[in-house]
N, C-alpha and C positions, 0 to 999 in steps of 0.2 A: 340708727339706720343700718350697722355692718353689723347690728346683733341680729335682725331680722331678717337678714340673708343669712348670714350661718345657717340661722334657724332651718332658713327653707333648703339649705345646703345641706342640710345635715339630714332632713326629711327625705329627700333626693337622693341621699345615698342608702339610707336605712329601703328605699322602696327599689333602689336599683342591688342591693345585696339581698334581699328579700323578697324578691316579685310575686312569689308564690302564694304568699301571706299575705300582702297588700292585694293584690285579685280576689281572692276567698273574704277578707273584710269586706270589699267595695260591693263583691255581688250576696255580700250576705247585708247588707245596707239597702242594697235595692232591693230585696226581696223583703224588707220587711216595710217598704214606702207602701200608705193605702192602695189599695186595688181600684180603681176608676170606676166611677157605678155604672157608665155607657160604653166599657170596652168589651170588644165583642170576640167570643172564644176564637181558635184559628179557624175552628171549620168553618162557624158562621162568618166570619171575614170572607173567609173561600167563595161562599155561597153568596154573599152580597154581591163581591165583584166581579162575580161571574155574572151575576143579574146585571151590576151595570152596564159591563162591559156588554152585553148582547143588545141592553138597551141605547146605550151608544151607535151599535152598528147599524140598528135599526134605522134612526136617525139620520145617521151619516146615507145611506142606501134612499131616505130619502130627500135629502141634499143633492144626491146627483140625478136622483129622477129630474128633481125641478130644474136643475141646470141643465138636465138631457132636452129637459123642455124648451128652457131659455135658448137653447143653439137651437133645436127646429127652429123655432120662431124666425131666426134671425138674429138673436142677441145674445151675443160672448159674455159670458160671464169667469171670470179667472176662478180657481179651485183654490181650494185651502192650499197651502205649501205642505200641511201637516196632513190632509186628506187622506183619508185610510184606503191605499192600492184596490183592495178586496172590495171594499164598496164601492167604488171607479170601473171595477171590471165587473162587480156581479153585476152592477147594472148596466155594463155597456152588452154583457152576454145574454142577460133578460133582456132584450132589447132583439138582440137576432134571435137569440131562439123562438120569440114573439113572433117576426118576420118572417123566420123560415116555418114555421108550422102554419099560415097566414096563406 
């Protein structure tokens, strides 16, 4: 059991006298792990989560329409806690700007 700590006592210091070398192995280690056949370059990551994210908003804008709804009616409905500000306001601004050109 104290040869097996040495061990890693001694690996520990050889990586804390040598950091340099130990970084340059480790990322030459992962750069030679397989490439994932469904990862998707940076730009197209870019490009996705820009889609989602727009598709999200869309969403969310209409969450608060129907909530805009629920309170005409008469019925309180509580909002997400997470609810996206921008969708809360662009639809409470679609709403007067509706009004006032009305």
């Amino acid at each position: 059991m104290n040869r097996h700590r040495a061990g890693g006592s001694f690996r520990a210091i050889l990586a804390w006298l040598d950091r340099d070398t130990l970084l340059k192995r480790i990322e030459t280690e992962i750069d030679m792990l397989p490439q994932p056949l469904l990862a998707l370059s940076e730009e197209d990551k870019a490009s996705r989560l820009q889609e989602v994210q727009a598709a999200l908003f869309k969403l969310e804008l209409q969450e608060e329409a129907a909530i805009g709804m629920a309170l005409e009616s008469g019925i309180e409905l509580a909002r997400r806690p997470d609810a996206d500000p921008a969708a809360i306001l662009g639809s409470v601004v679609g709403k007067a700007a509706a009004r006032a050109a009305a």
